[in-house]
C-alpha positions in Angstrom: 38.3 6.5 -2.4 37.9 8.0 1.2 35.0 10.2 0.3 33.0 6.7 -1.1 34.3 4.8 2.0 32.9 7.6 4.3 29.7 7.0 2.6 29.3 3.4 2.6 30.2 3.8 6.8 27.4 6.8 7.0 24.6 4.9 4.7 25.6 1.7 7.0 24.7 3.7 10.3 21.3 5.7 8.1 20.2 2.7 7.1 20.1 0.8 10.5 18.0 4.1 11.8 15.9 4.0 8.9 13.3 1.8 10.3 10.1 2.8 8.9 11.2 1.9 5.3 10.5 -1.6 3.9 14.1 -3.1 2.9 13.2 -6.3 1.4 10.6 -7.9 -0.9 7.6 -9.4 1.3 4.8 -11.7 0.3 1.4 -13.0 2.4 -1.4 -14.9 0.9 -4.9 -15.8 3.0 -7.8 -17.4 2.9 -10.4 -14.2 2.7 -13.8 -14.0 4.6 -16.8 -13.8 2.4 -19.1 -15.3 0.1 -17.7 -17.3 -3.0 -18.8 -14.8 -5.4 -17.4 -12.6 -7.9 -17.2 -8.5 -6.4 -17.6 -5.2 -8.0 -14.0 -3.2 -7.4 -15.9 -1.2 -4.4 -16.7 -4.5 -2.7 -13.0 -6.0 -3.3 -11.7 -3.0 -2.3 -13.5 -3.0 0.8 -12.3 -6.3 1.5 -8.5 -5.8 1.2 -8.4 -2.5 3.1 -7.6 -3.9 6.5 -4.7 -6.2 4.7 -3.1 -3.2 3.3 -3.6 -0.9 6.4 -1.5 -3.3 8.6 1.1 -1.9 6.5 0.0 1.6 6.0 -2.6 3.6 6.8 -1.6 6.5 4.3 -0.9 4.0 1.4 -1.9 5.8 -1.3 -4.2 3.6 -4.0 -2.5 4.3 -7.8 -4.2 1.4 -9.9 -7.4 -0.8 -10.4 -6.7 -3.6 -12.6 -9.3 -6.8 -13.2 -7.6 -8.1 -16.5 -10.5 -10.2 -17.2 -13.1 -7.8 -17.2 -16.4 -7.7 -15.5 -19.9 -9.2 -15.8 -23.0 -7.7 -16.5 -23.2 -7.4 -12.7 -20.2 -5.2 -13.0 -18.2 -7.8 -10.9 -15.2 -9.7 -11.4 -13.7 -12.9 -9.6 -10.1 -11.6 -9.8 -9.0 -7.6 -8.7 -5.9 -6.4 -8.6 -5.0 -2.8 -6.3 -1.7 -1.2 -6.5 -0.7 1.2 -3.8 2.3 3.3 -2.8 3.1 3.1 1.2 3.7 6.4 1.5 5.5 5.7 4.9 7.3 2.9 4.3 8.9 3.4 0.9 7.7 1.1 -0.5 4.6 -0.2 -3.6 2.2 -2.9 -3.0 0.3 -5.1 -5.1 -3.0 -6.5 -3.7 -5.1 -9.7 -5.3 -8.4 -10.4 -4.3 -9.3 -13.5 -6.4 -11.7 -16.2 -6.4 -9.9 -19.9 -6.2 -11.3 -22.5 -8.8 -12.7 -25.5 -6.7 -12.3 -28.2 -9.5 -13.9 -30.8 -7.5 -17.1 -28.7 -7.4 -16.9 -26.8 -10.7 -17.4 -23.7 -8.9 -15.9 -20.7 -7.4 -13.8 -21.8 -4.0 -13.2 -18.9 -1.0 -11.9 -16.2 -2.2 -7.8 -15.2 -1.4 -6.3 -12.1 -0.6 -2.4 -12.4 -2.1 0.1 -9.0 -1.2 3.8 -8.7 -2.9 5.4 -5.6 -1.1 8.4 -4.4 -3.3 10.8 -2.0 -1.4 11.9 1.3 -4.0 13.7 1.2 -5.5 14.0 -2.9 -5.8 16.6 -4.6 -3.5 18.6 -5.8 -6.7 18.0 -2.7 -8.6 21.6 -0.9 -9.8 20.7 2.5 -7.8 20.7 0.0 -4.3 23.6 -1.2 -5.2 25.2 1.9 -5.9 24.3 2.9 -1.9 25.9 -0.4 -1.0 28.7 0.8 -2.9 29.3 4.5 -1.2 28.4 6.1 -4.8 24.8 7.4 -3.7 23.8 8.7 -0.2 21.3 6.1 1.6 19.2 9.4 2.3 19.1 10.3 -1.6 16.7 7.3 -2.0 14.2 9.1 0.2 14.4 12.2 -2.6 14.0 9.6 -5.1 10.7 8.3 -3.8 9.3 11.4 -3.2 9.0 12.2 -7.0 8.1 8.5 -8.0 4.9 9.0 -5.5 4.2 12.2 -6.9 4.7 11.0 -10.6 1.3 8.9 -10.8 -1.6 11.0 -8.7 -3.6 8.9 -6.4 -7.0 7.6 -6.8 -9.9 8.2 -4.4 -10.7 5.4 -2.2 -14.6 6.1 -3.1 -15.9 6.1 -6.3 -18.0 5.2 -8.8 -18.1 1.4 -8.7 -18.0 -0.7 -11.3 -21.9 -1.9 -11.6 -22.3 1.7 -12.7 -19.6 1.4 -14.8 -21.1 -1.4 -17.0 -24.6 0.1 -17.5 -21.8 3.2 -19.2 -20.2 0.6 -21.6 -23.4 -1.0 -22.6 -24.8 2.4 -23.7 -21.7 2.7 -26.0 -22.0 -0.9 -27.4 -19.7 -3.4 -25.1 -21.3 -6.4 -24.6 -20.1 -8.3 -21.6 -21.3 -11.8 -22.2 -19.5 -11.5 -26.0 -16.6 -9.3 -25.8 -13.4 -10.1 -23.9 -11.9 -7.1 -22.6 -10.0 -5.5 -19.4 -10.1 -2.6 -17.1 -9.0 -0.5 -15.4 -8.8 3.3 -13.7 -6.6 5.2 -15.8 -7.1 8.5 -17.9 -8.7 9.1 -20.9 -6.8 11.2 -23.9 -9.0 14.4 -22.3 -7.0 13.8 -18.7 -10.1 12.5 -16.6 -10.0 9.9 -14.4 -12.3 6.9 -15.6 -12.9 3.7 -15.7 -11.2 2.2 -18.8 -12.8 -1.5 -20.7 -10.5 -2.3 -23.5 -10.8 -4.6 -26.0 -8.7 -5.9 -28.7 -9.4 -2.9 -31.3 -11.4 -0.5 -29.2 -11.8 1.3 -25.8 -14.7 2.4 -23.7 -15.0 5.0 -20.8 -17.2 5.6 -17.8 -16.6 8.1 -15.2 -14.8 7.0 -12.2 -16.3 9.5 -9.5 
């Protein structure tokens, strides 16, 4: 019992030093500048960058998601980016999307949306055990170490997604019939690529 109370004192005092880390779940959403038209992942990408610098420059990018798939332009009206901030402990999920202007029947300005999630999450059982005095506050830096070296990062050039699409149609995927998704992920031979999946079947391009 005085060992745990000790602790609880000492993560009390690391924690208030501990400034660089993100404690709590944080959320922003803005009106984005730019023309009111679906973007290839490069472009929407390109877009968010500053956003997600403001919180850190070393934020490494793990995912590429647009869940409704892309147009024969290789562009998309919705992107989502995931990142780990390296710095501040913590993962970040950017939206660039295109807003539905019903009035007009057409696209509306497009929205940058960011949900910062502290590791691990504030209500998560290992947070509470620091709170508690069973864990070390400093054992949660250890701990995010090896989740940002679990996934390896993505390079923040690549092959964009107009590219991409010329790839799938070569192997059959038909935009304009086929629902699908992507993403940047692996294929079963370990490469990085660009992923389209549809209900029964999955097509790659390379990534960079």
């Amino acid at each position: 019992m005085l060992a745990t109370r000790f602790r609880k004192i000492y993560n009390a005092i690391d924690s208030l030093f501990d400034r660089s880390a993100i404690s709590h779940k944080m959320q922003t959403s803005r009106e984005s500048a730019g023309d009111k038209r679906p973007k290839t992942a490069g472009q929407a990408l390109e877009a968010i960058l500053p956003a997600v610098n403001r919180f850190d420059r070393k934020a490494l990018l793990k995912l590429i998601v647009s869940q409704q798939g892309i147009d024969p332009q290789g562009a998309s009206a919705h992107w989502e980016f995931f990142f780990d901030l390296v710095n501040r402990q913590a993962q970040l999920v950017c939206e660039w999307k295109l807003t539905w202007d019903e009035k007009a029947d057409a696209h509306g300005a497009p929205r940058i949306e960011i949900t910062v999630n502290p590791f691990p999450p504030t209500d998560s059982p290992i947070r509470q055990m620091v709170r508690d005095g069973q864990l070390l506050h400093r054992q949660l830096s250890g701990m995010w170490k090896q989740e940002v070296q679990r996934t390896p990062p993505l390079p923040r050039r690549f092959r964009d997604t107009d590219l991409a699409i010329a790839d799938f149609s070569k192997q059959g995927l038909d935009p304009t019939l086929t629902e699908f998704s992507l993403r940047a992920g692996r294929s079963p031979e370990g490469k990085v690529n660009w992923i389209a999946q549809t209900r029964d079947k999955s097509y790659f391009a390379a990534f960079a």
